[in-house]
C-alpha positions as a Markdown table, in Angstrom:
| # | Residue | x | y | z |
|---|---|---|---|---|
| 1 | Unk | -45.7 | 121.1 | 66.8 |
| 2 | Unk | -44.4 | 123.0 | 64.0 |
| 3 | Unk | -40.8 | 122.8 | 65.1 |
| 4 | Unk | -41.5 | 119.0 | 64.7 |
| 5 | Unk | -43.6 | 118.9 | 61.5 |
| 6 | Unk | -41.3 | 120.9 | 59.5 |
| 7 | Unk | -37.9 | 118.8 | 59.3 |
| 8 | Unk | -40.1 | 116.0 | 59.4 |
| 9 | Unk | -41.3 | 117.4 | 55.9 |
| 10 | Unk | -38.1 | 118.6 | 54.5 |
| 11 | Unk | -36.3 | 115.4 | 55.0 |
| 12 | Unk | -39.2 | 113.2 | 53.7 |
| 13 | Unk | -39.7 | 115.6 | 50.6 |
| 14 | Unk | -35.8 | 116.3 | 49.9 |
| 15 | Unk | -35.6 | 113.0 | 48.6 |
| 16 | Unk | -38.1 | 113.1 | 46.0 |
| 17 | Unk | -38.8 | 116.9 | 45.0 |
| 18 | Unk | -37.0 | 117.7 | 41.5 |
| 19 | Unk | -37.0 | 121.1 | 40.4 |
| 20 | Unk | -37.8 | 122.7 | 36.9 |
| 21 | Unk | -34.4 | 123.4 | 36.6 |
| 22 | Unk | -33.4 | 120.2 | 35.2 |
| 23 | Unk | -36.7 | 119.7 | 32.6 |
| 24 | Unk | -38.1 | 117.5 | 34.6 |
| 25 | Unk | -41.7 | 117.6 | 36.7 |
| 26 | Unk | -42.0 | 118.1 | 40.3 |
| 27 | Unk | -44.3 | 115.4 | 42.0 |
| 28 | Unk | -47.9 | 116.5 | 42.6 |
| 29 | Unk | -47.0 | 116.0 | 46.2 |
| 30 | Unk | -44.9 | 119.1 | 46.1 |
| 31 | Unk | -46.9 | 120.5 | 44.4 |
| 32 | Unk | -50.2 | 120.3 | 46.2 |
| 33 | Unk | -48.2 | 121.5 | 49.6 |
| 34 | Unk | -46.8 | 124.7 | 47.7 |
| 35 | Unk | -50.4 | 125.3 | 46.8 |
| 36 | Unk | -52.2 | 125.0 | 49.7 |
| 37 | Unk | -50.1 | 126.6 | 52.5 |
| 38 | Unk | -47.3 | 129.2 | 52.9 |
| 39 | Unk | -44.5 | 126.0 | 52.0 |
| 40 | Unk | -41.8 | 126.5 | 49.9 |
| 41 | Unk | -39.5 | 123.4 | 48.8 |
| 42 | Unk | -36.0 | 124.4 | 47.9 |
| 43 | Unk | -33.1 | 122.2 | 46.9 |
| 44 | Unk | -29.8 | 122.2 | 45.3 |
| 45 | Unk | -29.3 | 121.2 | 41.5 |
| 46 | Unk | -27.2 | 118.7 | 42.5 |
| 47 | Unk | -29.3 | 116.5 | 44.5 |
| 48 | Unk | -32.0 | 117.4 | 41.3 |
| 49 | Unk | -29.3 | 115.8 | 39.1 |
| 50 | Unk | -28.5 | 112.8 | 41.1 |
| 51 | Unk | -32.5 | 112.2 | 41.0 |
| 52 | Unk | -32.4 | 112.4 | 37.3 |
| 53 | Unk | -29.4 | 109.8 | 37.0 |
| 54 | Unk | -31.3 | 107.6 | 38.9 |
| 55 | Unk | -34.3 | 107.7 | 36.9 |
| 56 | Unk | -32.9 | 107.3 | 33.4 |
| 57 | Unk | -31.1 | 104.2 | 35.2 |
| 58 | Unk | -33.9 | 102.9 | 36.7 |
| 59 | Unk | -36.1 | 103.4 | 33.3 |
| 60 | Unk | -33.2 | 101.9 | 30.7 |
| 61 | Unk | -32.9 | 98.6 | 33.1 |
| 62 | Unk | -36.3 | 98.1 | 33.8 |
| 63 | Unk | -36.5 | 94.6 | 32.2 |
| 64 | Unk | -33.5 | 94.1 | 35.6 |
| 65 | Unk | -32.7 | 90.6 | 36.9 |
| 66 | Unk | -35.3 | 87.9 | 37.3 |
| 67 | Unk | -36.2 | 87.6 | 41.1 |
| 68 | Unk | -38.3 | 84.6 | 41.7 |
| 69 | Unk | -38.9 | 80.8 | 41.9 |
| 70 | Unk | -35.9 | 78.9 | 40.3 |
| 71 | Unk | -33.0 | 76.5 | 41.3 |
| 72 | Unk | -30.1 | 75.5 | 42.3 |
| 73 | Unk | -27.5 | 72.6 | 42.5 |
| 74 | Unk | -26.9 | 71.2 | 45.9 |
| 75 | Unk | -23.8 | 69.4 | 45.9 |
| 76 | Unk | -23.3 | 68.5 | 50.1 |
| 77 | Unk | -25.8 | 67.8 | 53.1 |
| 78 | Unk | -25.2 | 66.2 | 56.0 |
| 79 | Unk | -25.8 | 65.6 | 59.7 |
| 80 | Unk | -22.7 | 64.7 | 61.3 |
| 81 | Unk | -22.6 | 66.7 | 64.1 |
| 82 | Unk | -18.7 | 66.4 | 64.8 |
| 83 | Unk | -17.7 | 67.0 | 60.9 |
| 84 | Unk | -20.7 | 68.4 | 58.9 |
| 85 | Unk | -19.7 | 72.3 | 59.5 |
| 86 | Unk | -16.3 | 71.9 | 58.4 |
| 87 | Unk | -17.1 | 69.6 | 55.3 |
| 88 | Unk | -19.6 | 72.7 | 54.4 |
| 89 | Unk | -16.9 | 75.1 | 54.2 |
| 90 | Unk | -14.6 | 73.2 | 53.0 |
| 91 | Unk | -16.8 | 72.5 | 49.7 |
| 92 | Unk | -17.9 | 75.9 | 49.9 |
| 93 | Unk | -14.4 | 77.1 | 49.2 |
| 94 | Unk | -13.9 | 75.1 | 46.6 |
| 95 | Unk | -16.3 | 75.8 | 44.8 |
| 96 | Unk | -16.0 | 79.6 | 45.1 |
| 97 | Unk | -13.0 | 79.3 | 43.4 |
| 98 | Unk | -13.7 | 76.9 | 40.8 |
| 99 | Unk | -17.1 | 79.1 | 39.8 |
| 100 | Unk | -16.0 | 82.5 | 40.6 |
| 101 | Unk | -19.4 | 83.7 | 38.8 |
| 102 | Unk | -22.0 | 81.4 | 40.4 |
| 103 | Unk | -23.4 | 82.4 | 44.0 |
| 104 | Unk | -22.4 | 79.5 | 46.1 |
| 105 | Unk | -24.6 | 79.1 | 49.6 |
| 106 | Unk | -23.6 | 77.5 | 52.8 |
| 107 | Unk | -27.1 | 76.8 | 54.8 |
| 108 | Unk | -28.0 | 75.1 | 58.0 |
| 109 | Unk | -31.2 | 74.0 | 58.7 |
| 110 | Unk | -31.5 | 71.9 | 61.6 |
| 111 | Unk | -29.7 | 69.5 | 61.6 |
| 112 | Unk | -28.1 | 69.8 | 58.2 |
| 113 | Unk | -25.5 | 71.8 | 56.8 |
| 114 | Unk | -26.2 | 72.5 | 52.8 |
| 115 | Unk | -24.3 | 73.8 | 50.3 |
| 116 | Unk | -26.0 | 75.0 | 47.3 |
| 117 | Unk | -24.7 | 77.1 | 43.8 |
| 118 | Unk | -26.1 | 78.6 | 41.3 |
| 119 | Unk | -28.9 | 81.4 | 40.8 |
| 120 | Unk | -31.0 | 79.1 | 37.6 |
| 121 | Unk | -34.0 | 80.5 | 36.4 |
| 122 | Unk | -35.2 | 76.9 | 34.7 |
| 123 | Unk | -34.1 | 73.1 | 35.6 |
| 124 | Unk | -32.7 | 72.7 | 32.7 |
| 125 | Unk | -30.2 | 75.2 | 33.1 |
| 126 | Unk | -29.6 | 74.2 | 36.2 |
| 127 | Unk | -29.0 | 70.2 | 35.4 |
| 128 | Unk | -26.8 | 71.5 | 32.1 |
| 129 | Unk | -24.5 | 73.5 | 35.0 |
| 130 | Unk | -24.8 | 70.1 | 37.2 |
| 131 | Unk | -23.2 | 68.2 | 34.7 |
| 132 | Unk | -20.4 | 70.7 | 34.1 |
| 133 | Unk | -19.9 | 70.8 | 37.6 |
| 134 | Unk | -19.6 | 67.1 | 38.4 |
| 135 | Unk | -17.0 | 66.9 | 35.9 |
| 136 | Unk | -14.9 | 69.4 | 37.9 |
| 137 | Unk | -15.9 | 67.3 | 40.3 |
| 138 | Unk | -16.5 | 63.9 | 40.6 |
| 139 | Unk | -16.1 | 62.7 | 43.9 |
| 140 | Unk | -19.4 | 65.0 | 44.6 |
| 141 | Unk | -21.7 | 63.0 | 42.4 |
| 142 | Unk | -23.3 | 61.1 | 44.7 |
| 143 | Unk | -25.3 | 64.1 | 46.3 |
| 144 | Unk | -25.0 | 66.2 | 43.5 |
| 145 | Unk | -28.8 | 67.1 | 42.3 |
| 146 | Unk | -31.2 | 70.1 | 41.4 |
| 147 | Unk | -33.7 | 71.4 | 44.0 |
| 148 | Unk | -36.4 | 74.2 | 43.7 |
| 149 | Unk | -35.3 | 77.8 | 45.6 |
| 150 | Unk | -38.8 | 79.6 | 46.0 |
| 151 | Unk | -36.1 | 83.0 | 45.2 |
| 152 | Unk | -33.6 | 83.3 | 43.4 |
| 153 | Unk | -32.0 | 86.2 | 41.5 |
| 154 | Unk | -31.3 | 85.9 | 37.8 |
| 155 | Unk | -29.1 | 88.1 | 35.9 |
């Protein structure tokens, strides 16, 4: 059993511990084993610095990207069994090279194949992109509209 418990432990722990070497306080997980039985965590500095990168990161971005309900500008859907698939990628290669900095997404649902672009956190934004785009494009206006994503990811 203990042959089992132990790197079970040391891999779960190794990932969190950080050691007083670096200022920083070791979680009261650690803490709490060290105290109550004959445990000792070691690690090296480095991983102790790597932990501390991470967490100045993760606390200067924590505002991050919004992840939630938004939209999106589908510009193609269709049915045609014979054509639909190739008329997808087709207008999902355009427009990956027209907007190099919008997410463009190629979806089938049963039956249809969709192709959708942009990331928009509000319609607005996403009607002011459709209009930009339907100047680049024209011939696309006729199926060209906003829809509601239940996630999307805004940076």
């Amino acid at each position: 059993m203990k042959k089992i418990l132990f790197p079970i432990l040391f891999v779960i722990l190794g990932g969190f511990i950080v050691s007083a070497q670096t200022g920083t306080k070791r979680p009261a997980i650690v803490e709490s084993i060290e105290s109550t039985s004959n445990v000792v965590v070691k690690q090296a500095p480095e991983l102790d610095e790597l932990i501390d990168d991470y967490i100045k990161r993760k606390d200067s971005s924590s505002s991050g990207p919004y992840v939630g309900p938004g939209f999106r500008v589908q510009v193609f859907s269709s049915n045609a069994q014979r054509t639909a698939k190739d008329e997808s990628l087709s207008i999902e290669r355009r427009l990956r090279s027209a907007f190099p900095g919008y997410g463009v997404y190629r979806i089938y649902s049963s039956p249809f194949w969709k192709v959708r672009i942009g990331d928009f956190k509000t319609s607005a934004d996403a009607q002011s992109f459709r209009a930009e785009l339907i100047k680049a494009f024209p011939e696309l206006r006729k199926e060209t509209y906003t829809v509601r994503e239940s996630r999307v990811s805004v940076r």
